[in-house]
C-alpha positions in Angstrom: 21.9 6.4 1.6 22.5 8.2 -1.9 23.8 6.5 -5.1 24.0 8.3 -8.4 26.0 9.0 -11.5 28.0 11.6 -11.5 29.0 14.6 -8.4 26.5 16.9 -9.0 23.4 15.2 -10.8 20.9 17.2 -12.4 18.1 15.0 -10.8 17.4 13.5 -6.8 15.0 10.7 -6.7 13.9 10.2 -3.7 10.9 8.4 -1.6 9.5 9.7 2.1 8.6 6.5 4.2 11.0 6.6 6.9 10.2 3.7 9.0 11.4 5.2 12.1 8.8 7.7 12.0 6.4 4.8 12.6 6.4 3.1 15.6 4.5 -0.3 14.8 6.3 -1.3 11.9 9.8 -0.1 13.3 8.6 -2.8 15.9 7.5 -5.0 13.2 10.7 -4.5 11.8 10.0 -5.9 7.8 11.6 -3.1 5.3 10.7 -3.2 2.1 12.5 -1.2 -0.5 10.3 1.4 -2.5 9.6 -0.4 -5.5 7.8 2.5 -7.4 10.8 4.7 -7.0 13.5 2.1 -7.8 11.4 1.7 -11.5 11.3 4.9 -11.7 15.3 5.1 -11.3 15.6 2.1 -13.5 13.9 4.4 -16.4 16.0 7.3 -15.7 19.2 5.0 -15.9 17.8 4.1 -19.3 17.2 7.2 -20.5 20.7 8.0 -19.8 20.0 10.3 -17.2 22.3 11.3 -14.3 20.6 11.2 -11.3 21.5 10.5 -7.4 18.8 8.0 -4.9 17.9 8.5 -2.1 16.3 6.0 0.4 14.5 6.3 3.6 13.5 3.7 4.6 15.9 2.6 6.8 17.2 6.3 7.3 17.7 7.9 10.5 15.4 10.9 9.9 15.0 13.6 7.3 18.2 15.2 8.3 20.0 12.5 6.1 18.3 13.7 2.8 19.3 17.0 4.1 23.1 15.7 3.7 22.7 14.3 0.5 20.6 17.2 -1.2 23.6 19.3 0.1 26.2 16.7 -1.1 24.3 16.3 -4.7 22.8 19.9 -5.2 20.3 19.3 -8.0 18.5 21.2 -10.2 15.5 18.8 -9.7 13.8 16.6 -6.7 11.3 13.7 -7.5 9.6 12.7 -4.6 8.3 9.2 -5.7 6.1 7.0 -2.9 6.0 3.8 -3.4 2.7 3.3 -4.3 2.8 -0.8 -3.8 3.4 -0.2 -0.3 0.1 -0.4 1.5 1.7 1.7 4.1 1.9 4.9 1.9 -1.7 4.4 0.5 -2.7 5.0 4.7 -1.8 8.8 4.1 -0.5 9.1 7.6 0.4 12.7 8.8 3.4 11.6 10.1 4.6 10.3 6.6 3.4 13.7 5.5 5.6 15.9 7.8 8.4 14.1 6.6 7.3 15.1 2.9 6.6 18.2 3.4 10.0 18.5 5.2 11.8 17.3 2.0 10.2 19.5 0.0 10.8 22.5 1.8 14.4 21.4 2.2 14.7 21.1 -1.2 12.9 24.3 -2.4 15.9 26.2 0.2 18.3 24.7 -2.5 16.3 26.3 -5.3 15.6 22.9 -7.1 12.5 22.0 -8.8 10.4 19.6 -6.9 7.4 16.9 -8.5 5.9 14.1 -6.2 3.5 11.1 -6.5 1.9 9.3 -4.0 -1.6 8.7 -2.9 -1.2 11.2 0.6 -0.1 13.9 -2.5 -3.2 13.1 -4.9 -5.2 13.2 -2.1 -4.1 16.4 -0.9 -2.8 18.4 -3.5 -3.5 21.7 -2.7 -1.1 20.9 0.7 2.0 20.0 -1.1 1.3 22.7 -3.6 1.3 25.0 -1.4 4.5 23.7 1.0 6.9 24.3 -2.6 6.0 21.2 -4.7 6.0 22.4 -7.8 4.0 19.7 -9.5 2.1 17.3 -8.0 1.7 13.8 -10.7 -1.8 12.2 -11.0 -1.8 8.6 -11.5 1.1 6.3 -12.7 4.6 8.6 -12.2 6.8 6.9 -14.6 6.3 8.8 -17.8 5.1 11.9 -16.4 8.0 12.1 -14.7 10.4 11.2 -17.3 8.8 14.1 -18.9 8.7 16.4 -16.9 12.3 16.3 -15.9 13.3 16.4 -19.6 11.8 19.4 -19.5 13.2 20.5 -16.7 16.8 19.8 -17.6 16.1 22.0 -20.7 14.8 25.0 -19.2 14.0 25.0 -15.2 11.1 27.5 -15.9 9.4 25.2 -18.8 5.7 25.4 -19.4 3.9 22.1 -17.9 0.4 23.4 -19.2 0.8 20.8 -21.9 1.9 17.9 -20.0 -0.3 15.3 -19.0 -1.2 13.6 -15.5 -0.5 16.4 -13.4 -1.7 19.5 -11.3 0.3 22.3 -10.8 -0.3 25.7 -8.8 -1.6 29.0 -10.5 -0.2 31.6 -12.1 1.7 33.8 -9.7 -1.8 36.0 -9.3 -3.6 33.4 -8.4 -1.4 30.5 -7.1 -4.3 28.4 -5.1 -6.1 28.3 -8.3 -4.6 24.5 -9.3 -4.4 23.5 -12.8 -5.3 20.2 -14.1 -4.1 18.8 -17.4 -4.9 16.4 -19.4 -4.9 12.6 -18.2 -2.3 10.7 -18.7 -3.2 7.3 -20.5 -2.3 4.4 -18.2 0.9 2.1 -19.3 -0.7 -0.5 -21.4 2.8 -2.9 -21.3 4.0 -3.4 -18.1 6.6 -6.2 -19.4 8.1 -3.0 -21.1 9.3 -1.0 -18.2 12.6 -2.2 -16.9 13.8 -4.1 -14.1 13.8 -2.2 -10.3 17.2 -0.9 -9.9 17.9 -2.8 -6.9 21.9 -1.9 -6.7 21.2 1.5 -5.3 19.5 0.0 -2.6 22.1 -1.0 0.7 21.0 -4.8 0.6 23.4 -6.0 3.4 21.7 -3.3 5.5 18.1 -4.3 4.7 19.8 -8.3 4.6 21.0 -7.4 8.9 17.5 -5.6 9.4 15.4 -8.7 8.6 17.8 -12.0 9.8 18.0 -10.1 13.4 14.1 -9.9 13.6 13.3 -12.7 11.2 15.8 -15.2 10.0 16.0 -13.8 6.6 15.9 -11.6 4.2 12.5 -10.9 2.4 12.2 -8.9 -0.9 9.3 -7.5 -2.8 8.0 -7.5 -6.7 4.7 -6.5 -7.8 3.3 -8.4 -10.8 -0.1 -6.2 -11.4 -1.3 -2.9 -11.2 -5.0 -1.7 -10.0 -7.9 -3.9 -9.0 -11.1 -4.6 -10.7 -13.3 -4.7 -7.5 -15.6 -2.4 -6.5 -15.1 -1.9 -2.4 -16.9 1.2 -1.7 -14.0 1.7 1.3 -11.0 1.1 -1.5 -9.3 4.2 -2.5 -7.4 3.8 -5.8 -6.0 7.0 -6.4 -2.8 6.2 -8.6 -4.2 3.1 -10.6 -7.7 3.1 -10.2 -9.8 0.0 -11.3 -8.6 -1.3 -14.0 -6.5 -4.3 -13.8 -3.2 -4.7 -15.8 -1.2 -7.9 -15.7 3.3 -8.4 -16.5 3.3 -11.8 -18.4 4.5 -14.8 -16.2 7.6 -14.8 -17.9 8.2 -11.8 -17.2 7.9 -12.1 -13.6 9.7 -15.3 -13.5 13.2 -13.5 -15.4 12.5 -10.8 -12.7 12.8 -13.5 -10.1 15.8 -15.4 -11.4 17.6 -11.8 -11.6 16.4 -11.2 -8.4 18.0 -14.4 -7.1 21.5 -13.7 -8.8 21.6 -10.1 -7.7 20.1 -9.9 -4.3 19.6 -13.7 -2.9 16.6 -12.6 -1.2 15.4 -16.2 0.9 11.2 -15.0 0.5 9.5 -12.9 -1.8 6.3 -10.7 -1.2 4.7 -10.1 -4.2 3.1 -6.8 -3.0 -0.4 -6.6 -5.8 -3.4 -5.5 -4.5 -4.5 -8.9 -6.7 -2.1 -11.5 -7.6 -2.8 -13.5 -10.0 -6.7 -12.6 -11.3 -6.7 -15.9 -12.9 -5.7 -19.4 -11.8 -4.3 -20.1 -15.8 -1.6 -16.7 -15.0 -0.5 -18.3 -11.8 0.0 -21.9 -13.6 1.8 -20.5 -16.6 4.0 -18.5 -13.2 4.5 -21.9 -11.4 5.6 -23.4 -14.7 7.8 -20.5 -15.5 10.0 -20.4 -12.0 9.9 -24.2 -11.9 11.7 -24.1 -15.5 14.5 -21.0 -14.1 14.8 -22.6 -11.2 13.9 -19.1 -10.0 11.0 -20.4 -7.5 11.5 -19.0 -3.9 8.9 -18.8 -1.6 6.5 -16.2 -1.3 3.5 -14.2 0.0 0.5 -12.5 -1.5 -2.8 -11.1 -1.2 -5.6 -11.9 -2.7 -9.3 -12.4 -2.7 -11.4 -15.2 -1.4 -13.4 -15.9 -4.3 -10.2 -16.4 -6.2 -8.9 -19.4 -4.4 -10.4 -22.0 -6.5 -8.8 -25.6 -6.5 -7.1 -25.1 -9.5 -5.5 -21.7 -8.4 -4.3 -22.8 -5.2 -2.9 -25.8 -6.7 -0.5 -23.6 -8.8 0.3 -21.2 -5.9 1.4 -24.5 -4.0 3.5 -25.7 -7.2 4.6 -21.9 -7.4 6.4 -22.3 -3.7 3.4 -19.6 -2.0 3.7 -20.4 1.2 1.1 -17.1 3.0 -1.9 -16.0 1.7 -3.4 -12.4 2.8 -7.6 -12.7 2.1 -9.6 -9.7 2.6 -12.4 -11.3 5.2 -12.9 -8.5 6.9 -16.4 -9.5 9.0 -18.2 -12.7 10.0 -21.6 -11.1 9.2 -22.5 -11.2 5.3 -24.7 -7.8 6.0 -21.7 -6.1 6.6 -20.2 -7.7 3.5 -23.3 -6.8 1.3 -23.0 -3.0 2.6 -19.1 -2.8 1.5 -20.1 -4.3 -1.5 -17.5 -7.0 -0.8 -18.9 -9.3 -3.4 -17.9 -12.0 -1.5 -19.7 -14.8 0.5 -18.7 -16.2 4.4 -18.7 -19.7 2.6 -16.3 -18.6 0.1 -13.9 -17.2 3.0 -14.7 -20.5 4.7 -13.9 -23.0 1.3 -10.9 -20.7 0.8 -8.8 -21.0 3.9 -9.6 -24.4 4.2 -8.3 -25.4 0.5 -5.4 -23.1 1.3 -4.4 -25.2 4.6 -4.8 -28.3 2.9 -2.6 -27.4 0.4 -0.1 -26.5 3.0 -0.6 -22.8 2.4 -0.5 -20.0 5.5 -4.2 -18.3 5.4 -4.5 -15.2 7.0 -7.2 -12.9 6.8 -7.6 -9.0 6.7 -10.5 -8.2 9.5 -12.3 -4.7 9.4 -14.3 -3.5 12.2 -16.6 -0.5 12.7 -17.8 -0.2 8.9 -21.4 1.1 9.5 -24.0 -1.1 10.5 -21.9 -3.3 12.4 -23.0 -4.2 16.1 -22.1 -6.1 19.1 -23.6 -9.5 16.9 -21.9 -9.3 14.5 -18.4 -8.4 16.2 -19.6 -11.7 17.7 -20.0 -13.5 14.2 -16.5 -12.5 13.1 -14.8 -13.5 16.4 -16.6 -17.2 16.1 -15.9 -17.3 12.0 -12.3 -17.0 13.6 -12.8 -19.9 15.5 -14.1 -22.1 13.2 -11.6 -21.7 10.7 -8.7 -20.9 12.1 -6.8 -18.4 10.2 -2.8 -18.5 10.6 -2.7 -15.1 11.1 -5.0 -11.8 11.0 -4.4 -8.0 10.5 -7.5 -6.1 12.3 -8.1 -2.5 11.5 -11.4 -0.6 11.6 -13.0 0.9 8.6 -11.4 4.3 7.0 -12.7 6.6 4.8 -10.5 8.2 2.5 -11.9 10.6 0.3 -12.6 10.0 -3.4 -14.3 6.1 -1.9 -18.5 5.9 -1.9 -17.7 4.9 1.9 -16.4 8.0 2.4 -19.3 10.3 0.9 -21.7 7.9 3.3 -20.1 9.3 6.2 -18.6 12.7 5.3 -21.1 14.5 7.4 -20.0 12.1 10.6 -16.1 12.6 10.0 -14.9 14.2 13.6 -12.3 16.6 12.3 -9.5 14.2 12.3 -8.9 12.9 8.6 -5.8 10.5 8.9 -3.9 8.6 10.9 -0.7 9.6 13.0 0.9 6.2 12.0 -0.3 2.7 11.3 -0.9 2.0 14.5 -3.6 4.9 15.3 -6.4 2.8 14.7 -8.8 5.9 15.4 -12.1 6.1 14.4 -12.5 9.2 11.8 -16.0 9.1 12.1 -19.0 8.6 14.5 -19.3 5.0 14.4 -21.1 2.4 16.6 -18.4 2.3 19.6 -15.1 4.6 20.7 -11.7 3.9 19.2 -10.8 2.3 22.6 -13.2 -0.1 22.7 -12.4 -1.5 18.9 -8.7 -1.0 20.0 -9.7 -3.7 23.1 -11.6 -5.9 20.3 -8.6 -5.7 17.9 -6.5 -7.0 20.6 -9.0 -10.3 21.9 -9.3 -10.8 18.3 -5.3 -11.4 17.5 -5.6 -13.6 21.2 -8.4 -15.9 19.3 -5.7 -16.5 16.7 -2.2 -16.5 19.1 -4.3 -18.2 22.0 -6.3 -21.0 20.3 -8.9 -20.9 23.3 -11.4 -20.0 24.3 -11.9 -16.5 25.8 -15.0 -16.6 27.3 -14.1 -14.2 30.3 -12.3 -11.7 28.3 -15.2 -11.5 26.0 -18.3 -11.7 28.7 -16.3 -8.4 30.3 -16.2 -6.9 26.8 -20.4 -7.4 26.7 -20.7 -6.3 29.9 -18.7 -2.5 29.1 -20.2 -2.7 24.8 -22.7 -0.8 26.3 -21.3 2.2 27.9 -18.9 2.3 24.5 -21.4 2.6 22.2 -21.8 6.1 20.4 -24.4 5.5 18.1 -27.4 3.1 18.7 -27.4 -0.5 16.9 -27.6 0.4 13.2 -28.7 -2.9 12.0 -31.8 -1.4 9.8 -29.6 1.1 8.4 -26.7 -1.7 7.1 -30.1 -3.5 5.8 -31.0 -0.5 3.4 -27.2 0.1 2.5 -26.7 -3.9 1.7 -30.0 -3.4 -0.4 -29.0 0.0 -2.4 
């Protein structure tokens, strides 16, 4: 699990999704390497700097970066998520023992320890006070690079000055965190290099996926940020503004890709890709000219899938499309300020299909204002239009989002998830977590099943009642969707 220059680099790069930790996508079994991290080593490499990896997520546990922090014995530990996993920007406490664990590990080594992620912008003050020595605020890649110059220099350098990140207090005073300056967001994405995908064990993540899958998927990004305004969205490392790698870009990404790794899908892992249907044709015309097209997956939004945009994702080879739905009732729409219509979800999965395209659709139950009709409105937009696939998870308020400040004074204690399967509700909404755990479920049966579930779903109305912790909030939603 380590790669690096030479025995005793001055830096260990490292990243704390271990998927065994988790046991829904240790089920799902689809590892992804950590894409942040891997850029972040491709910089260092450039920079000339000596530096060992270390991966986990295919590790057995944290006890193997114990191993190679005693094998390497830095002077310095990055702990870099990868924040173009979705599965890092969920802040589960589980993922957070495990970085907190590497930390503290670390600190017992007497090395200097910086990390990024959302869980560590979120709650700074908690790895700051476990050992991290600096937590980075946004985008890691420069303030990294700089702050481990720095480091190598003089271990006890003065960070005051640097920007993008928030460090602990003077020795007096050590809860008191410091904030400097923010860093400006990279402007140039074609500029950063390449992932460094040879310190990654391929073959291992090649067996991991053929066993469960039939072969091996890889993941690029393409963007950073998103545009939108979802008052449920947290953006805490790239916020809303939307910066695009040129097609070409991607597409010599992709043919290096092919040559070095062979990977047989791709999943291109932007919150958005492709904002604009003349990107993704200048894309399709780009692989098609390499030779570099291999079929992929993507998320994107409904509104986005005009005709000529999904023409160009079929001439691209895109063969799944993730659209965030989330509810067959526009009110709940209007109150997430969605900006999206249930005719534009409808026109979108049906161009998508027509173009031979896999739709699948994020679902979101729970979000306030929701009832029992318009659980019912989602379940029968299901029916109608058949998605290929869903992912169901119920609303989630992560602090820094308007949703959250809605429903602060609600929240029951509890502020994350144990792992990505918890599926708990954080806050008093209209029915218990067990009951949208039973809804979740009859909703992936509408999709699996193709029929009709009448009795399942007459038993369901039958118990909504005796579920339901809060009375129908349909007047409230009104006022939110209006406001």
């Amino acid at each position: 699990m380590s790669h690096g220059s030479p025995e005793h680099p001055a830096v260990l790069l490292a990243h704390s999704y271990y998927m065994r930790y988790d046991p829904k996508q240790s089920r799902k079994l689809k590892p992804y390497p950590p894409l942040s991290t891997l850029i972040a080593a491709a910089l260092l490499r450039r920079e000339r700097r000596p530096f060992a990896f270390f991966d986990a997520m295919l590790s057995e546990g944290v006890e193997e970066f114990r191993d190679v922090l005693h094998a390497a014995r830095p002077k310095i530990v990055g702990i870099l998520e990868d924040n173009f996993n979705f599965l890092t920007k969920m802040c589960t406490t589980r993922m957070r023992e495990a970085a907190f664990e590497m930390i503290t590990a670390a600190k017992s080594m007497g090395a200097r320890v910086i990390v990024n992620g959302s869980d560590a912008i979120d709650q700074t003050a908690a790895y700051l006070h476990v050992g991290a020595d600096a937590v980075i605020v946004g985008e890691a890649e420069e303030t990294f690079l700089d702050v481990t110059g720095r480091w190598s220099d003089d271990p006890d350098a003065d960070l005051s000055q640097v920007p993008g990140l928030a460090i602990a207090g003077p020795a007096g005073a050590p809860s008191a965190i410091r904030r400097t300056l923010p860093r400006r967001s990279i402007g140039n994405l074609d500029a950063l290099p390449f992932p460094a995908w040879d310190l990654i064990d391929v073959e291992q993540y090649r067996v991991a996926w053929s066993a469960a899958h039939g072969r091996l998927s890889w993941n690029a990004c393409t963007s950073r940020g998103c545009p939108y305004a979802c008052n449920w969205c947290a953006k805490p490392v790239f916020g809303r503004r939307y910066t695009q790698r040129s097609p070409g870009n991607v597409g010599a990404e992709l043919a290096q890709l092919a040559r070095v790794v062979g990977p047989d899908h791709v999943w291109f892992a932007d919150d958005i890709y492709g904002l604009t249907p003349r990107w993704i044709e200048e894309f399709a015309r780009d692989v098609r000219s390499r030779r570099a097209a291999i079929p992929f997956t993507m998320q994107s939004r409904v509104n986005l899938m005009t005709p000529s945009a999904v023409q160009a994702l079929a001439e691209a080879r895109c063969e799944e499309v993730w659209l965030g739905v989330e509810s067959g009732s526009q009110l709940v729409l209007d109150a997430m300020d969605k900006g999206t219509t249930l005719e534009e979800a409808r026109d979108a999965t049906s161009r998508l299909k027509e173009h031979g395209i896999r739709a699948c659709w994020f679902i979101q139950l729970g979000y306030p204002g929701e009832d029992w009709d318009a659980i019912l409105r989602t379940r029968d937009l299901i029916r109608d239009e058949q998605p290929d696939d869903i992912g169901v998870s119920v609303a989630y308020p992560l602090p820094g989002t308007p949703f959250y400040g809605r429903v602060r004074m609600d929240l029951k204690g509890k502020a994350n998830w144990s792992d990505s399967d918890d599926l708990a509700m954080m806050f008093r909404g209209a029915y218990s977590t067990d009951f949208y755990r039973e809804i979740r479920d009859l909703l992936h049966q509408e999709v699996n099943v193709r029929g009709r579930l009448e009795g399942q779903w007459a038993a369901l109305a039958a118990r909504e009642g005796a579920h339901r912790s809060t009375p129908a909030l349909g007047r409230t939603l009104r006022v939110s969707a209006g406001g």
